[in-house]
KOLKE-120064 format. One record per residue (C-alpha): x, y, z. Coordinates in steps of 0.2 Angstrom, whole numbers, padded with zeros to 4 digits, always signed. Example, Ala and Ser with C-alpha at 12.3 -4.5 7.8 and 13.67 -1.06 7.14 Angstrom:
! KOLKE-120064
+0062-0022+0039/+0068-0005+0036/
END
This chain:
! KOLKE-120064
+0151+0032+0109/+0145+0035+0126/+0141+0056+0127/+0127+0059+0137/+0111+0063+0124/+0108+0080+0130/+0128+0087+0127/+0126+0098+0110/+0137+0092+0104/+0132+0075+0105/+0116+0075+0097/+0121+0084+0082/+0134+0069+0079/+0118+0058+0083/+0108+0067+0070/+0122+0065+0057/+0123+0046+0060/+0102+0045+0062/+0103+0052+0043/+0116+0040+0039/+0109+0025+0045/+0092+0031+0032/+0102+0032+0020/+0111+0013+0023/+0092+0006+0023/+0086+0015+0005/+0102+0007-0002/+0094-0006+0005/+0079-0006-0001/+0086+0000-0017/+0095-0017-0020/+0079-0026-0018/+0071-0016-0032/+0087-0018-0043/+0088-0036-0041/+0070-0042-0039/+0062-0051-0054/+0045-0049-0053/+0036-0032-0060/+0029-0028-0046/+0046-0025-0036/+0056-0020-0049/+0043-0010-0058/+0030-0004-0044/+0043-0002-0027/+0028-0014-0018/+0043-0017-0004/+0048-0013+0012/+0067-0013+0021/+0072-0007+0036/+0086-0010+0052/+0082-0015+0070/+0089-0016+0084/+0091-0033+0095/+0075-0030+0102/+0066-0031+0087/+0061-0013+0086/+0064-0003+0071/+0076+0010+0072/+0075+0017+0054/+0064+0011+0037/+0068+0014+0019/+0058+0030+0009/+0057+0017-0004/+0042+0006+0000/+0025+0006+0006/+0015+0009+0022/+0006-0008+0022/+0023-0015+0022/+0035-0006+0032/+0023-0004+0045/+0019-0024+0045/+0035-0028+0048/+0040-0015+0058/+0031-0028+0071/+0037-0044+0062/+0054-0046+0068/+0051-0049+0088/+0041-0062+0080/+0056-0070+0071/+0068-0066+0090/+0054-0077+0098/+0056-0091+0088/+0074-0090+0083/+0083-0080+0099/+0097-0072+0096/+0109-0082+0103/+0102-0094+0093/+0107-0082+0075/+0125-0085+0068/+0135-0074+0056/+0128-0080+0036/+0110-0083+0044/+0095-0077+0037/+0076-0082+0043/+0060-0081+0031/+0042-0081+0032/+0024-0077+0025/+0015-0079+0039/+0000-0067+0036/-0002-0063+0055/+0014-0062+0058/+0022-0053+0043/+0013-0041+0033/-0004-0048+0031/-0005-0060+0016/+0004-0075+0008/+0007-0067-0007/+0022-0056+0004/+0039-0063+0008/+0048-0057+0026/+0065-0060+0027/+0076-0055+0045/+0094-0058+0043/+0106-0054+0058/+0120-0041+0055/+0138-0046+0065/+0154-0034+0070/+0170-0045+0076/+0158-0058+0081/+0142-0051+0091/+0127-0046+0083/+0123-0028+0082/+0108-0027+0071/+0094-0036+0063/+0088-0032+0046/+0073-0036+0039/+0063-0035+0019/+0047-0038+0010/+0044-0040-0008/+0027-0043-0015/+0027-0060-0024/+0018-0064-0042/+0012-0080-0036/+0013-0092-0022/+0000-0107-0027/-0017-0109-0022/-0031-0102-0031/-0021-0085-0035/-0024-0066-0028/-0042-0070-0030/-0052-0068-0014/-0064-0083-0021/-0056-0092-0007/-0062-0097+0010/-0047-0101+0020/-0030-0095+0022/-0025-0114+0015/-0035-0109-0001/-0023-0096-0004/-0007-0102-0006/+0011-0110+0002/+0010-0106+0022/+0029-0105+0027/+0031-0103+0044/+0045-0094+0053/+0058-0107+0044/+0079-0103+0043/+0080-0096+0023/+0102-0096+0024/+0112-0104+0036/+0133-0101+0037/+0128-0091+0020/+0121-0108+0010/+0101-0106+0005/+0092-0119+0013/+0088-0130-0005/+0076-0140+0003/+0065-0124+0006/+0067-0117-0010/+0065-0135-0021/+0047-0134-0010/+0044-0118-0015/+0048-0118-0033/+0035-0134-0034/+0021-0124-0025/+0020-0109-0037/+0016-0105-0053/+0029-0094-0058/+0044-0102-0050/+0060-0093-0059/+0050-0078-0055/+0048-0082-0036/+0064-0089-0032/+0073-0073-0039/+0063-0064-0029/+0069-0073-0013/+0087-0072-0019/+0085-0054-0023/+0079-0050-0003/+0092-0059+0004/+0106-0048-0007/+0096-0034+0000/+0098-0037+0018/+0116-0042+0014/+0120-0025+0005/+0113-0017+0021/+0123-0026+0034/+0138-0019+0022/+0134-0002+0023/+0132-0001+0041/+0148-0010+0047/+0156+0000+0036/+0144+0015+0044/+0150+0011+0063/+0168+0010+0055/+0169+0027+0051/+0159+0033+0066/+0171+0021+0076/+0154+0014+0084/+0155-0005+0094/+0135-0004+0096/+0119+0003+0090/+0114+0003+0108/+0114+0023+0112/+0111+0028+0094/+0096+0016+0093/+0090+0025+0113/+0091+0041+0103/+0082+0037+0088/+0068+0031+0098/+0067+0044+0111/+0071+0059+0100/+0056+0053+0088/+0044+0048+0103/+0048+0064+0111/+0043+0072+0094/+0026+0062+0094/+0021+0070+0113/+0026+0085+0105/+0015+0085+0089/+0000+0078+0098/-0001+0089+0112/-0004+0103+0098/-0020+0094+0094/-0037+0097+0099/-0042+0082+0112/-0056+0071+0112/-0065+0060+0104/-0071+0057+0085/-0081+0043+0077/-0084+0043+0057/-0092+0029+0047/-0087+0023+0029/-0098+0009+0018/-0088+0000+0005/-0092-0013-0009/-0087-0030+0001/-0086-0048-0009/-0106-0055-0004/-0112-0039+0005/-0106-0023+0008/-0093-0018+0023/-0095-0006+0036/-0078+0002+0042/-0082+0011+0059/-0067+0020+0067/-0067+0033+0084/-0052+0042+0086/-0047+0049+0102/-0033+0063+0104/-0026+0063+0124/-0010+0071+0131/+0004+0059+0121/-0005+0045+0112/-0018+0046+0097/-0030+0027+0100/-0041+0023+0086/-0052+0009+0090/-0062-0001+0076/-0078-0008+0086/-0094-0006+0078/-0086-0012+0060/-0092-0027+0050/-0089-0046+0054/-0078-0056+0046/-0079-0060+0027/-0083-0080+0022/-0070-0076+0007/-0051-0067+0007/-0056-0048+0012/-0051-0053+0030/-0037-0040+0035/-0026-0045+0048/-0023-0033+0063/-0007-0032+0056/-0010-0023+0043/-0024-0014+0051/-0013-0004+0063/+0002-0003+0049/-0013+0011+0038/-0020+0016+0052/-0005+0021+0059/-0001+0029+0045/-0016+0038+0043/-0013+0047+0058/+0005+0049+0057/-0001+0058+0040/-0008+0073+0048/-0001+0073+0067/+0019+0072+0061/+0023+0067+0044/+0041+0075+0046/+0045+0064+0059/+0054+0048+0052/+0046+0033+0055/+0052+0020+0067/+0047+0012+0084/+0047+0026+0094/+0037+0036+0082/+0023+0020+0081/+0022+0018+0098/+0013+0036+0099/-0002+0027+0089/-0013+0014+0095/-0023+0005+0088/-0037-0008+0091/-0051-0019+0084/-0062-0033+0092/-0057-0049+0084/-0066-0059+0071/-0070-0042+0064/-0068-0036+0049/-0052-0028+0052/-0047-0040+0065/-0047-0057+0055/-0041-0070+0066/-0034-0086+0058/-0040-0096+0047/-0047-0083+0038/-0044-0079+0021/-0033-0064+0019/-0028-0061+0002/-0036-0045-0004/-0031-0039+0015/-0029-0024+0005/-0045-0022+0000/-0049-0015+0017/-0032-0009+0023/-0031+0005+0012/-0049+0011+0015/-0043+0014+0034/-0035+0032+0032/-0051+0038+0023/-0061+0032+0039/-0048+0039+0050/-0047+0057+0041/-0067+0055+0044/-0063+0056+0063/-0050+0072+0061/-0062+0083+0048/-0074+0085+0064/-0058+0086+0077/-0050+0098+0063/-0060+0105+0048/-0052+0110+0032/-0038+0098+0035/-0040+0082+0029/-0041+0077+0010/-0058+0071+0003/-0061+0052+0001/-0051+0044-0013/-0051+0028-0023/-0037+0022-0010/-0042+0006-0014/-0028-0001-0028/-0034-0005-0045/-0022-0019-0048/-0022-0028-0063/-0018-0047-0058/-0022-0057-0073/-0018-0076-0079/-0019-0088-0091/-0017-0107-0090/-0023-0126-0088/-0039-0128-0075/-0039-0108-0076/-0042-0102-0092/-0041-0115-0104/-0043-0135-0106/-0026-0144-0109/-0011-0134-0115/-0018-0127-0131/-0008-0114-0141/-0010-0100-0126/+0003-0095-0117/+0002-0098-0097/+0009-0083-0086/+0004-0073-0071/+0008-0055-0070/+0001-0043-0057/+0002-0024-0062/-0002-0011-0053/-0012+0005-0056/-0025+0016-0047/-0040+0031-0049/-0041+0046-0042/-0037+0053-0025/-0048+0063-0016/-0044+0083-0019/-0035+0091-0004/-0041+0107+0007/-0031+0119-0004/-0025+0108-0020/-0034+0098-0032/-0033+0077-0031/-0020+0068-0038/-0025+0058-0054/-0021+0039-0056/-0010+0041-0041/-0009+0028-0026/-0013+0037-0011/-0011+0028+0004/-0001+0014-0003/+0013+0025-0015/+0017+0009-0025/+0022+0014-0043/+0010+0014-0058/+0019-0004-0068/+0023+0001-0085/+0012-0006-0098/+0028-0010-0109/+0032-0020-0094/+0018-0032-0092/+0018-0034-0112/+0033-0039-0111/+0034-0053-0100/+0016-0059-0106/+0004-0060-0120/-0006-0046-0115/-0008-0031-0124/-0016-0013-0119/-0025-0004-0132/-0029+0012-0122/-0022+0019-0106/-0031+0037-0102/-0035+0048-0090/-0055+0047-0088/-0066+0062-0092/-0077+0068-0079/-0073+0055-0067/-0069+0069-0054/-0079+0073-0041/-0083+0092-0044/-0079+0105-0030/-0071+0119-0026/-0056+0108-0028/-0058+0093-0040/-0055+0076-0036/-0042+0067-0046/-0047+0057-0062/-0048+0041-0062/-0040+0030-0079/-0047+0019-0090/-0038+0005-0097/-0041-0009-0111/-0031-0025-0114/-0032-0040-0123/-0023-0057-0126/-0015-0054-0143/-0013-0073-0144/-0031-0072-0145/-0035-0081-0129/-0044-0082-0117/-0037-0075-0101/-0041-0072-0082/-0042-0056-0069/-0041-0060-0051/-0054-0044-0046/-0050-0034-0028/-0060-0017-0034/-0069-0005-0023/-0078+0009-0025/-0087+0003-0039/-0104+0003-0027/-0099+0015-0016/-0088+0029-0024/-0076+0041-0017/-0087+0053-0004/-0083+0071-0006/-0080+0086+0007/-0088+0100+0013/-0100+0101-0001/-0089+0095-0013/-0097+0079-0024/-0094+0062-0025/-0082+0055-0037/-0083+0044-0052/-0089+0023-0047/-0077+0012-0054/-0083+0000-0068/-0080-0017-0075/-0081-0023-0091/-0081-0030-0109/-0079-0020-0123/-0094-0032-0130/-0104-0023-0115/-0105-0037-0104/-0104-0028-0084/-0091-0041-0073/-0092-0043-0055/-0080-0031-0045/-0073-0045-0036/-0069-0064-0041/-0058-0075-0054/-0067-0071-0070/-0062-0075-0089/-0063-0065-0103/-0066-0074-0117/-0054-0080-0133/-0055-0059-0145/-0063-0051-0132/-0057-0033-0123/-0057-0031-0103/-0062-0012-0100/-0056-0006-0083/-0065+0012-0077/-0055+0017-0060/-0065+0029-0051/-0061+0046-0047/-0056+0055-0030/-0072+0067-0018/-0070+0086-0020/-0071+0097-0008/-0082+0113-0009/-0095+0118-0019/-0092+0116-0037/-0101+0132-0041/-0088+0141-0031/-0074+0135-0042/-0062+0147-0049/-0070+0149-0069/-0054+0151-0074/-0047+0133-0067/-0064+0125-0074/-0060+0132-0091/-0041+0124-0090/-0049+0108-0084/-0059+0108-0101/-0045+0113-0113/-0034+0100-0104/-0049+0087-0108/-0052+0084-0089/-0069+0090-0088/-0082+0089-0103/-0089+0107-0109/-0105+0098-0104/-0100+0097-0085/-0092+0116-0086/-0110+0122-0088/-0121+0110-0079/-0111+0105-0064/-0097+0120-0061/-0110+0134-0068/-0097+0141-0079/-0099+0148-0095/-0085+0146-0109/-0084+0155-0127/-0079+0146-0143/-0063+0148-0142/-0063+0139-0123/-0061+0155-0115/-0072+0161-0100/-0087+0170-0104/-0089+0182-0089/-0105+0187-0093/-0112+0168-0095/-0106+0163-0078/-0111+0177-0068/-0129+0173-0075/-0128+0153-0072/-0121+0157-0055/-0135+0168-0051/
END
């Protein structure tokens, strides 16, 4: 296939093959999530996949998946070509690492590249990510200090060659971790992923009677470049600076971000935010340009499929042993922690290039529940408690849009799944009493925030178990919009009243309950200016108190729950 790019004809039939190939990397990804073994794959969708060609750039990502990931590894592979050329690769081979600088961020992430061959030479390279349970050290705490606190390093290493797994690698693996049936399917399950991918794209160029990805690849990457320019030379130009404070472990964190639009590219530069943390908050740049990126991408193109030629349009920077810019040896375990504040700092910067735009400041930051039980952890000796680790994932409120009230309990920017509470009580001794949307939690505005949840679980063995705690916003909640208010500061605690520390390995003691409150997401407006009507169906659906109606939304309601017109117009003057 060699037609010129600009025949008609021609780029329809790249167009129809550009579609084809998404679709080969969501069965892709789809495999991963059918075969994985831990929750937080099969359940949640915390994964990436994707296809790239032999220069390491990505040519097309799975919908399934999230942006921490995808856009992570969408600068993993030519770290994988540098070590292990091409050349180098044979047909049955496969490469693996967790490399936190050069993967996706964190240890706790597997990165798999496996070649692709049609009659012999290589056409492709694709590449996975799965989120694992466990991989040793002191847990998805951020209690340590080092990235050798956190867990098994595994370098670049081959993972399959000529088809075999590499026993050696797993027999290590399987002796470093805590949960190793758990961890090795997970491995096996991203190796079948890749596989099934290779599958569908030989039999893809098959049909389309392709011997390269070479031209498809130039036209993927200069079609979605080209639609980048396009998008960002709509935008106003110049340059934006916000500011965001957030909880941090010992102090709290400033995130500091100017934006500047110019002709073809959007830069965001990080200078002016906090240091580096003495315990795992540390975010890689890695994973600082993968939400940054996607931030922007967000509000400048979100039609545009994402890929190298699209992420090449965004460029971002940060001075290292900052913050955002952790260099190694730094503990990097709650990378997340920051990572996801970044597009609330960046929508700062594009509310003041373009008002009315951007959503108001969410909880962003997930509320995952990783808990644990077990010798040295929870418990002396072995005991009659049952040892497990289980992360599950859940999140408050995002912040409430320009036209659209916030999302409730939903993971905005990560899009990971809410886990099933059937699921983790499954697989463990917990149990979760309560799972509910959390009244008033909201910010109030014009258009309200998202609610945040609360949550309630015990051990029903009776137990004592453990939460590893990555929270924010529980000292510095969601900021509203525009005059819209604040929402909701997380909270943890027990239900005997004790308050526990947002961040940090702590133990809930043998018949107590752990009470999570997840915050809720900014609004954005003045909250007297809401439509009485929408307050009214806020309070019948037991999202805003009767209370709040009156006192915060200056709207009146009869008994029956109705509007009471005359009411309002008094309280609203």
């Amino acid at each position: 296939m060699s037609r010129p790019a600009h025949d008609a004809m021609a780029r329809i039939r790249y167009q129809v093959m550009w579609d084809r190939l998404l679709s080969v990397v969501e069965e892709q990804a789809q495999t991963l999530v059918r075969t994985a073994f831990s929750t937080s794959t099969r359940e949640a969708g915390d994964v990436s996949a994707g296809v790239f060609d032999l220069k390491g750039q990505m040519l097309a990502q799975a919908v399934t998946g999230t942006p921490g990931h995808i856009n992570s590894m969408a600068r993993a592979v030519v770290h994988f070509l540098r070590e292990f050329p091409a050349e180098t690769m044979r047909p049955g081979d496969s490469y693996i690492t967790n490399d936190p600088w050069m993967g996706t961020g964190h240890l706790h992430d597997l990165t798999v590249v496996s070649p692709c061959y049609k009659d012999g030479k290589m056409v492709a390279l694709f590449a996975c990510t799965s989120h694992l349970v466990d991989i040793g050290g002191v847990g998805q705490s951020p209690d340590g200090r080092q990235v050798y606190h956190e867990g098994l390093y595994i370098p670049i290493l081959p993972l399959m060659r000529d088809g075999k797994m590499e026993e050696w690698l797993l027999k290590l693996v399987r002796a470093n971790v805590r949960e190793p049936i758990q961890v090795e399917g997970d491995i096996y399950a991203l190796a079948a992923c890749n596989e099934t991918g290779a599958r569908r794209l030989l039999a893809m160029m098959k049909e389309y009677a392709l011997e390269s990805l070479d031209d498809l690849g130039a036209f993927i990457i200069k079609t979605s470049r080209d639609g980048m320019t396009a998008a960002i030379a709509k935008l106003p130009k110049g340059t934006w600076t916000a500011a965001m404070r957030i909880d941090g472990y010992e102090e709290p964190i400033d995130l500091v971000a100017t934006l500047t639009i110019a002709d073809d590219v959007v830069t965001v530069d990080f200078d002016g935010s906090s240091g580096v943390s003495d315990r795992g908050i540390n975010c890689p740049m890695c994973y600082t340009e993968a939400y940054t990126a996607f931030g922007v991408k967000c509000v400048v193109a979100p039609s545009i499929p994402n890929n190298a030629g699209t992420l090449d349009a965004i460029l971002v920077t940060a001075p290292e042993n900052t913050i955002v810019n952790a260099l190694h040896p730094a503990a990097v375990v709650a990378r997340s922690t920051i990572g996801h504040m970044l597009p609330d700092v960046v929508f700062g910067c594009i509310e003041q290039a373009m008002p009315g735009v951007v959503p108001a400041e969410g909880t962003s930051n997930l509320w995952t529940i990783k808990l644990g039980s077990g010798h040295g952890m929870t418990v002396r000796g072995s005991g009659q408690a049952t040892p497990f680790m289980v992360n599950s994932f859940h999140s408050g409120g995002a912040g409430a849009r320009a036209a659209q009230d916030g999302l409730s309990a939903t993971p905005y920017p990560s899009g990971v799944r809410n886990v099933p509470v059937e699921a983790t009580e499954a697989i463990t001794p917990m149990v979760v009493w309560r799972k509910e949307l959390r009244q008033d939690s909201g910010g109030p505005g014009r258009q309200r925030g998202g609610l945040g949840q609360i949550m309630e679980i015990e051990n029903r063995e009776g137990a004592p178990f453990g939460i590893f705690a990555t929270f924010e916003r529980v000292h510095y909640p969601p900021r509203g919009r525009s005059g819209g208010a604040n929402g909701a500061n997380g909270r943890l605690r027990l239900a005997s009243g004790t308050e526990m520390r947002n961040k940090g390995f702590q133990t809930i003691p043998a018949g107590e309950r752990l009470i999570i409150e997840m915050p809720g997401g900014g609004g954005i407006g003045d909250a007297a200016t809401r439509a009485p009507e929408k307050v009214a169906a806020d309070v019948h659906a037991g999202f805003v108190t009767a209370e709040a109606a009156r006192a915060i939304y200056k709207v009146a309601l009869d008994p029956s729950g109705k509007v009471d017109p005359a009411g309002t117009a008094a309280l609203r003057g």
